[in-house]
C-alpha positions as MATLAB code, in Angstrom:
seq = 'XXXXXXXXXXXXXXXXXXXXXXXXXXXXXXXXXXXXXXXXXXXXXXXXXXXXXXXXXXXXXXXXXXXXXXXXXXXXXXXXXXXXXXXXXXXXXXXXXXXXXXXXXXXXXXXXXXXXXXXXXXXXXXXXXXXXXXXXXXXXXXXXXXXXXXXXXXXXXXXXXXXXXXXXXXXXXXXXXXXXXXXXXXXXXXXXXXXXXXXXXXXXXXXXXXXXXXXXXXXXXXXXXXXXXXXXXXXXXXXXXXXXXXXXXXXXXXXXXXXXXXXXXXXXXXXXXXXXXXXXXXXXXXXXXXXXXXXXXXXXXXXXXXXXXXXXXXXXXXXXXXXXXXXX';
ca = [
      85.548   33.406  192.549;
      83.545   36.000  191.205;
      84.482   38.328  188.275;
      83.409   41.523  187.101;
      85.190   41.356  183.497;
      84.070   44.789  182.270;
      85.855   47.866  184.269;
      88.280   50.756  183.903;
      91.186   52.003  186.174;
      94.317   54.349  185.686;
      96.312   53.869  188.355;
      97.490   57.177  190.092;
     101.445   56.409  189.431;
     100.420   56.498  185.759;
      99.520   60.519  186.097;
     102.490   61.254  187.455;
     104.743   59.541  185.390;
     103.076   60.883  182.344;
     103.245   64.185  183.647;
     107.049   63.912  184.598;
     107.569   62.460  180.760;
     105.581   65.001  179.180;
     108.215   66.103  176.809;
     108.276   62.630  175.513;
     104.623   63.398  174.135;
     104.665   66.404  172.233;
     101.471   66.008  170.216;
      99.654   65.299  173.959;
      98.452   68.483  175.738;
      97.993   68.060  179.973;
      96.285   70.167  181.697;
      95.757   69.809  185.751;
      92.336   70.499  187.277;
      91.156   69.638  190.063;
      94.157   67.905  191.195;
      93.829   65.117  187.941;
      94.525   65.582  184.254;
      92.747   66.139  181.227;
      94.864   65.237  177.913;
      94.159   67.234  174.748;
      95.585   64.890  171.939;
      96.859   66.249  168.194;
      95.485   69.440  168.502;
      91.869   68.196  169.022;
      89.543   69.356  172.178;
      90.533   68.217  175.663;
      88.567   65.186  177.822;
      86.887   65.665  180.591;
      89.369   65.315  184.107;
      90.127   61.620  184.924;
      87.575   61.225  187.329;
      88.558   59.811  190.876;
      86.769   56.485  190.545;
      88.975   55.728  188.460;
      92.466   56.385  190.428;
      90.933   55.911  193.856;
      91.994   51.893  194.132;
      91.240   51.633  197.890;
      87.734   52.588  197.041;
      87.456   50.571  194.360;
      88.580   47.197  196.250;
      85.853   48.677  199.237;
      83.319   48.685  196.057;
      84.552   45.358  195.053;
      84.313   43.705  198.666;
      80.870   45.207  199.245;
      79.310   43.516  195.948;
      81.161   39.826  196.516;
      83.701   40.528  193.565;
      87.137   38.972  193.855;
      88.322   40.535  190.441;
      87.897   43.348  188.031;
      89.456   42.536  184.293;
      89.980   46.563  183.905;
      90.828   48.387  180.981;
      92.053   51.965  180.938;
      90.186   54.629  180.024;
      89.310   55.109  176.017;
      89.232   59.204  176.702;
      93.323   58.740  177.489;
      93.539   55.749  175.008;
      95.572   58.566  172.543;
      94.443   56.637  169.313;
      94.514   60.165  167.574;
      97.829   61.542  168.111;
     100.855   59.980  165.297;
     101.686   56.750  165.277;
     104.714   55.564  166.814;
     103.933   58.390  169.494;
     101.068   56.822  170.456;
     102.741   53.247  170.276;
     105.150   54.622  173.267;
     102.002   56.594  175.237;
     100.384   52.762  174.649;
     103.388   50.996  176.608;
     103.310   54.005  178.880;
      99.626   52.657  180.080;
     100.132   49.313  180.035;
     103.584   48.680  182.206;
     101.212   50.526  184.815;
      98.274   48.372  184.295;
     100.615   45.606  185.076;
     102.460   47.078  187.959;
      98.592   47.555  189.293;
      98.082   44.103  188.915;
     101.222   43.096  191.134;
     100.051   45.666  193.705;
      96.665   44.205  194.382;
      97.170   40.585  194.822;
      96.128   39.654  191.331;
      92.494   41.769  192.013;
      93.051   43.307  188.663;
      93.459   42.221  185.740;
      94.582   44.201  182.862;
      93.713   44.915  179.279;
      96.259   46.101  177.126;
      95.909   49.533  174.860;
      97.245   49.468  171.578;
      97.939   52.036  169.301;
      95.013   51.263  166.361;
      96.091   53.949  164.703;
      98.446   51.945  162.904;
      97.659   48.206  162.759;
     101.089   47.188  161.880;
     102.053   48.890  166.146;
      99.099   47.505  166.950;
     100.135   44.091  166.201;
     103.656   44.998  167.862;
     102.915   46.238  171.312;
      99.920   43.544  171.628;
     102.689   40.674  171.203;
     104.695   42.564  173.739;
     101.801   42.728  176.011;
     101.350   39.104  175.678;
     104.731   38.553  176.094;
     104.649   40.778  179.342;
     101.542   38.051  180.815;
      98.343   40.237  179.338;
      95.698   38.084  177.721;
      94.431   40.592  175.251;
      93.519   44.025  174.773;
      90.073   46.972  174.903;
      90.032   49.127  171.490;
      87.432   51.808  170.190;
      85.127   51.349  168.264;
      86.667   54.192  165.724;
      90.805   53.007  165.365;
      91.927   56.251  165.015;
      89.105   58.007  167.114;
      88.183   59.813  164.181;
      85.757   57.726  161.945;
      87.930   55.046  160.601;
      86.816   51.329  160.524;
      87.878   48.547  162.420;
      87.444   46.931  158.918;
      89.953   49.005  157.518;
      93.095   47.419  155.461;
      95.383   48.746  157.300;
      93.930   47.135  160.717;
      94.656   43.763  159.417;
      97.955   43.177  160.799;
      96.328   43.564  163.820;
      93.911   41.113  163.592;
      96.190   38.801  162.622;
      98.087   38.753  165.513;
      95.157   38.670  167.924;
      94.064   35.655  165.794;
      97.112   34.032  166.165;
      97.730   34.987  169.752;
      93.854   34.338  171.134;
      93.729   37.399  172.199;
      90.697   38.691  174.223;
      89.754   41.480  172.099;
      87.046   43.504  174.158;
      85.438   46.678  171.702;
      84.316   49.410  173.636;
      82.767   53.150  172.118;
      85.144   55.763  171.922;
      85.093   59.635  173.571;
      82.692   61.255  170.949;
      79.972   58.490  169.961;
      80.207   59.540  166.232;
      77.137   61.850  165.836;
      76.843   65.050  167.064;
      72.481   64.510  167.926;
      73.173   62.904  170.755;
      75.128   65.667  172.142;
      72.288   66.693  174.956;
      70.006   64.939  177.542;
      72.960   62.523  178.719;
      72.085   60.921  175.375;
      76.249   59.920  174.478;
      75.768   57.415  177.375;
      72.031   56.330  176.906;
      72.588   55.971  173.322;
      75.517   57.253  171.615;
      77.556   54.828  172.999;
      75.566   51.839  171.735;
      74.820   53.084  168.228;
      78.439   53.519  168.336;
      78.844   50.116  168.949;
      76.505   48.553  166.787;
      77.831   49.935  164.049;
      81.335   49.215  164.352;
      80.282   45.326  165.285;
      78.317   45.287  162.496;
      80.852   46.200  160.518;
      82.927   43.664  161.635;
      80.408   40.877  161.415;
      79.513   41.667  157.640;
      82.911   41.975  156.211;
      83.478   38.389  157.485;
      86.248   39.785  160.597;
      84.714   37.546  163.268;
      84.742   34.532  161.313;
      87.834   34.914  159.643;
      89.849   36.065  162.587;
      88.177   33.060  165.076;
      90.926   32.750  167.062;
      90.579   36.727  168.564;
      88.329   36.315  171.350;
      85.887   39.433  171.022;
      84.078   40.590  173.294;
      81.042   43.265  172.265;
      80.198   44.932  176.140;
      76.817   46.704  177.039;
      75.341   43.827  176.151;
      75.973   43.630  172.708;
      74.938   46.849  172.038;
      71.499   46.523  170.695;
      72.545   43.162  168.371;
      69.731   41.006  169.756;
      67.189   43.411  169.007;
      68.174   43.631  165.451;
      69.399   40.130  164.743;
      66.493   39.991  162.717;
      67.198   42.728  160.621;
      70.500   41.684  159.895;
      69.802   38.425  159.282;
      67.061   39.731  156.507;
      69.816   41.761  155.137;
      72.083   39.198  154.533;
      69.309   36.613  152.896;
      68.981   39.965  150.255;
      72.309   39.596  149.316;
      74.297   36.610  150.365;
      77.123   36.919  148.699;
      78.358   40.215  149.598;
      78.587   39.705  153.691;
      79.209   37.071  156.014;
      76.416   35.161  158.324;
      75.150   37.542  161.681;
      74.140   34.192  162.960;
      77.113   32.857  163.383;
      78.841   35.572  163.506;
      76.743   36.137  166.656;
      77.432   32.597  168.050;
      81.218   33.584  168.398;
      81.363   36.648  170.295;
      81.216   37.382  173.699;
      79.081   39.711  175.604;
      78.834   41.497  179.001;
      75.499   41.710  181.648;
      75.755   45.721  181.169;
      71.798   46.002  180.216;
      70.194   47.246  183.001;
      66.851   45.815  182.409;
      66.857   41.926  182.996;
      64.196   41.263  179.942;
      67.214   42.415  177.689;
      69.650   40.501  179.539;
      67.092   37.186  178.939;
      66.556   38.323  175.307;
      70.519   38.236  174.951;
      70.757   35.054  176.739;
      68.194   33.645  174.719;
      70.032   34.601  171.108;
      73.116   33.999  172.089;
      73.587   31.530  175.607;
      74.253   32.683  178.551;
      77.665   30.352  178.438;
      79.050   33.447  176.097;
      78.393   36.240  178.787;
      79.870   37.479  181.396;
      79.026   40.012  184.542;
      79.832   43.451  183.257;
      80.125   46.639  185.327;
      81.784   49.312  183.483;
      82.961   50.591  187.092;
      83.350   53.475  188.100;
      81.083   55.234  185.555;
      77.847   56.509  186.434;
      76.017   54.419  183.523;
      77.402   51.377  184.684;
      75.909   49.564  187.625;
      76.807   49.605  190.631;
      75.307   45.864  191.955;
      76.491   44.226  188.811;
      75.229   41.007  190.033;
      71.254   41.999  191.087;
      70.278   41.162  187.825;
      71.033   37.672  188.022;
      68.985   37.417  190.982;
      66.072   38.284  188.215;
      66.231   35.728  185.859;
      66.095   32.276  185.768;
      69.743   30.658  185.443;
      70.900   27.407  186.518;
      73.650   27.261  189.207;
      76.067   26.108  186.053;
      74.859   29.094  184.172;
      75.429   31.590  186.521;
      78.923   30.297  187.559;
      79.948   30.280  183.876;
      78.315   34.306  183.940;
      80.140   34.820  187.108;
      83.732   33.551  186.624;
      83.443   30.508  184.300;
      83.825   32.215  181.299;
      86.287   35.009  181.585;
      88.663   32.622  183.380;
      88.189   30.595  179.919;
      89.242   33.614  177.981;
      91.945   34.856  180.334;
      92.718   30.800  179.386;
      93.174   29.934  183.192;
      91.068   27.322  184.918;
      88.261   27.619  187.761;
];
């Protein structure tokens, strides 16, 4: 089996129920273009259009059949992930997206499967609706890198409740950059995808890593994608950082050791590099399908590196089974 454990989908039924329940959301704006949706959320600007790669299923299983992959572990789509609008609103638009991630799971013969959304806006729902997603046969969940999509930390107090229970529960916890990256210079030359999105990252892993989350909250199986987002690179940096001042942050080492990572690098010296600091038994092939910065032959870069047949099982299945906690 072969398993591309970083992709998005919103299945088509999800639109339409959303639509037909609009009243439901009153902080959520819709507005049809195109034939899809883009959702405005508490007032703030609109997203772009859900694109059709990501409700066109028959073309994605074509995609999936062309490149040898039995299975996408998809998440929906952070631009619709309504962390912004009020709380328990956004608890209910949460459930909204993830009885249909289910239901597209059924549908496909088990070619999906699904990451939860939870409401970070409030850790306390977020703890709720990822018990009932566990409950419901998900093994964990994709947030943003911002909670509440507008600058707080995953580090925050008030996220703790949440951590908690994806301690407790093992959940896969997969961190993934949010709509804006969090700085408006990177607003031009495609940069939000080239970069935005990875300093995004970095800094909300960081974050995590320093104020001792990772190691405290072992149990949460976290996953950083796009390889990590830089963190090889600047291990070192980190690392001298924390030597400075020891007792004010926790260990990027080890904090290092216990994440998991995705193949998403595009370049296979960086996916050596990661596989060098890290071991290639904590990564996994990544797509980010169907988004243009993603790739498209998710597993050519293998073919460029030297793995052993173990390795590249693990890379290719072996691992995300593991953290899905099912067996080869």
């Amino acid at each position: 089996m072969i398993i591309d454990a970083h992709a998005h989908l919103v299945p088509p039924a999800l639109l339409e129920e959303l639509q037909d329940r609009k009243s439901e959301f009153p902080s959520v704006e819709m507005t049809p273009k195109d034939g899809s949706l883009s959702f405005s959320f508490a007032g703030k600007k609109a997203t772009r259009p859900v694109s059709p790669g990501l409700t066109n299923i028959a073309k994605r299983l074509a995609w999936m059949d062309e490149n040898g992959i039995d299975r996408q572990v998809v998440a929906g789509w952070l631009d619709m992930f309504g962390n912004d609008l009020p709380a328990e609103e956004g608890a209910a638009w949460a459930r909204t997206i993830n009885a249909h991630m289910l239901g597209a799971e059924k549908d496909n013969g088990g070619r999906f499967s699904g990451l939860a959304v939870v409401p970070t806006q409030s850790g306390t729902l977020a703890a709720e609706v990822l018990r009932e997603a566990h409950g419901a046969g998900m093994s964990g969940t994709m947030i943003g890198t911002q909670p509440d999509n507008g600058g707080a930390e995953l580090d925050a107090p008030e996220m703790t409740p949440f951590w908690e229970a994806a301690h407790e529960l093992g959940s896969i916890v997969a961190i993934h950059p949010v709509f804006d990256a969090g700085d408006a210079r990177v607003r031009d030359f495609g940069m939000p995808n080239a970069l935005g999105r990875i300093t995004d990252s970095l800094i909300a892993v960081t974050r995590i890593i320093y104020s001792g989350h990772v190691e405290k909250y072992s149990g949460a199986k976290i996953v950083i994608g796009i390889g990590g987002a830089a963190l090889p690179y600047v291990i070192g940096r980190l690392r001298h950082n924390h030597a400075l001042h020891p007792e004010d942050m926790a260990d990027p080492v080890k904090a290092m050791s216990m994440l998991y990572y995705d193949t998403l690098v595009h370049e296979p010296a960086a996916l050596q590099l990661l596989i060098d600091t890290v071991g290639a038994d904590r990564i996994m092939l990544g797509s980010d399908m169907p988004f243009p910065i993603g790739d498209p032959v998710p597993r050519a870069i293998l073919d460029k590196i030297e793995l052993s047949p173990a390795d590249r099982a693990s890379i290719e299945s072996g691992l995300a089974l593991k953290l899905m906690g099912e067996t080869a």
